[in-house]
N, C-alpha and C positions, 0 to 999 in steps of 0.2 A: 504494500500500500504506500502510495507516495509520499510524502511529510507534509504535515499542514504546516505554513509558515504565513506571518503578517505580511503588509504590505510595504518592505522594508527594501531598504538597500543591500545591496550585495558584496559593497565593497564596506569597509569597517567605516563607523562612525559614530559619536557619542551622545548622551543626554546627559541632562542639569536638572539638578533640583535641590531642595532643601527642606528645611523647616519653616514655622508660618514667620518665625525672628530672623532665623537667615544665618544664626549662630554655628548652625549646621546646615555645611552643603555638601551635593556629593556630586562625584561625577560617573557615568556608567561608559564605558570602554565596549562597542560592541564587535567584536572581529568579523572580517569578511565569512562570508556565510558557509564556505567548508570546515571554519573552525569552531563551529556554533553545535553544541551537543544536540544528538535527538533525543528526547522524551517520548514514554508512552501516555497517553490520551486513555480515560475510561474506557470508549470506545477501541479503543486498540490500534487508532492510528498513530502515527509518529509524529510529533511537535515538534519543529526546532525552535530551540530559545533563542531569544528571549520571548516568553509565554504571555499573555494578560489574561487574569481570569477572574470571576467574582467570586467570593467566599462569604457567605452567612451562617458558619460554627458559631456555634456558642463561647467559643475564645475570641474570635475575633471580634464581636460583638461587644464582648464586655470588654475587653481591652480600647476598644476607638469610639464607643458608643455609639457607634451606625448601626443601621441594619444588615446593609451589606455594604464589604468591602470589596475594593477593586487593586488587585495585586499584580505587580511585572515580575514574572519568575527569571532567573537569570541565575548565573555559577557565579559563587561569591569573589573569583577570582577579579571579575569586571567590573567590581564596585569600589570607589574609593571615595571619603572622606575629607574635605577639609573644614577642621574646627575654631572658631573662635576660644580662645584661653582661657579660662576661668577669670582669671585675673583682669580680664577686663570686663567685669561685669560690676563694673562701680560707676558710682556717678560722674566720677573726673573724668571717665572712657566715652559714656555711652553717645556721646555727639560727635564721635571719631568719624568719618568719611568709611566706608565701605574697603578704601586701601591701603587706610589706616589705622586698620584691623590686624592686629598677630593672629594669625592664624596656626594651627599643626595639620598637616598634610598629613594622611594615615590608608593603607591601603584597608577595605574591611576586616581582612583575617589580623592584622594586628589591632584593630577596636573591640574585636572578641575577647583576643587572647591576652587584652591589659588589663587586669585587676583596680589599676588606679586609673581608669579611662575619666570615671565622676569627679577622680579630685584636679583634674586638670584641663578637662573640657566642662560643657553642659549635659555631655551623655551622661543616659543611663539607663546599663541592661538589666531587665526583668526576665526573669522565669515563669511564663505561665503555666508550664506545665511540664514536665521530666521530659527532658533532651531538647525544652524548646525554651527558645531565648527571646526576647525582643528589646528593641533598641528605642528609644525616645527622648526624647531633647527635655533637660529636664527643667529649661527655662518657659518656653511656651506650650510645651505637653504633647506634642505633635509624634503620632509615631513614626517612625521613621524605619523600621528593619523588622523581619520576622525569620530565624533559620533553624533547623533541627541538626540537632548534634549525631544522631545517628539514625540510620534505617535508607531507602534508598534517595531521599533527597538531602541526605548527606552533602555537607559543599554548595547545595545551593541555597539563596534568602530573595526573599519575599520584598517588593519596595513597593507600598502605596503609591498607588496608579496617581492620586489627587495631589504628591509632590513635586510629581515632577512639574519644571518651566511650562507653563501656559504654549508656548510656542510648538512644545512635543504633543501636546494634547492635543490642539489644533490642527497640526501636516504642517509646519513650517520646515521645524529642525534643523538644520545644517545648510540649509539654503532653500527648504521646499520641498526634496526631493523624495519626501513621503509623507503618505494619511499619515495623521494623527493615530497614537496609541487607542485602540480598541480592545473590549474585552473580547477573546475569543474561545474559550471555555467555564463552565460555572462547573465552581468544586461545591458539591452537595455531602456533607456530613454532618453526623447527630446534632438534633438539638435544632433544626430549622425549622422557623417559626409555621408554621402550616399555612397560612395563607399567602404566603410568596408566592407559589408554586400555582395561585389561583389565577385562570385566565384572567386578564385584564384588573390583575391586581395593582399595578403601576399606572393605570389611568387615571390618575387625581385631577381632578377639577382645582382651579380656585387658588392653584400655584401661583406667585409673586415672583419678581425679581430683584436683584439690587444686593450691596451688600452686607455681608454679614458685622 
């Protein structure tokens, strides 16, 4: 069966995003599309990451207080970090210019594997649950990373679809030269709410805009 894949490029190229403060950003590294793993799909077809997909467990849920969440699956090796200091989260700092910001540059397997990541940035990883980690900026609450420590998505973390730049959301990206990040599988596990799943349950009337 052939790979399902997004509407992406083929040659490597990146995404941006952050937190809602900006304390933390990161950058995603996506390689030309021979070096991009395949995944299997419920269905049993093959997905090449990076994946998007929706997720309404009952962890996620109570971890971001939405209903449903919208996640970029990807190998944790293409994710990195840059942090704003701890130290500059005083009031002498916080009127600094955006480039005049100290920042720490961190690839993600070293954000995992640093004990003291909280006392020196604004992260801060949580355990929802045995082998699973998540990541949140612990200045404006934003989550930002989801990974399992073992089993087969080992290696790979979870990035809220709603971080990333406005620009990837859209089809801008790197000059234009793709749609906009889509979900294109829903991960359905215990604990979802039962009327999700009801035709025309997303049709709400009486929706507003503007913002939050």
């Amino acid at each position: 069966m052939p790979p399902h894949t997004l509407s992406l490029p083929s040659n490597q190229f990146t995404l941006h995003g952050g937190c809602f403060c900006k304390s933390t950003l990161y950058t995603i590294t996506v390689p030309p599309l021979p070096s991009r793993p395949l995944v299997a799909a419920d269905d049993g077809a093959q997905i090449r990451l990076p994946r998007v997909g929706s997720d309404f467990c009952q962890s996620c849920r109570g971890v971001t207080g939405a209903l449903m969440c919208f996640m970029v699956k990807l190998p944790q090796e293409w994710l990195s970090f840059s942090l704003v200091r701890k130290s500059e989260n005083t009031l002498k700092t916080t009127n600094r210019t955006e480039s005049e910001r100290k920042r720490i540059d961190l690839p993600a397997s070293a954000v995992l594997q640093s004990p003291s990541i909280s006392e020196t940035s604004n992260l801060v990883l949580f355990s929802s649950s045995p082998g699973v980690s998540r990541l949140f900026c612990g200045k404006c609450g934003i989550n930002l990373m989801f990974t399992k420590s073992e089993g087969e998505e080992k290696g790979l973390v979870d990035v809220p679809l709603g971080t990333l730049d406005l620009e990837f959301l859209e089809g801008m990206g790197d000059g234009g030269e793709f749609e906009g990040l889509r979900p294109s599988a829903r991960v359905v596990m215990a604990g979802p709410v039962g009327w999700i799943n009801e035709e025309g349950a997303w049709g709400v009337r009486g929706v507003g805009t503007g913002e939050g």
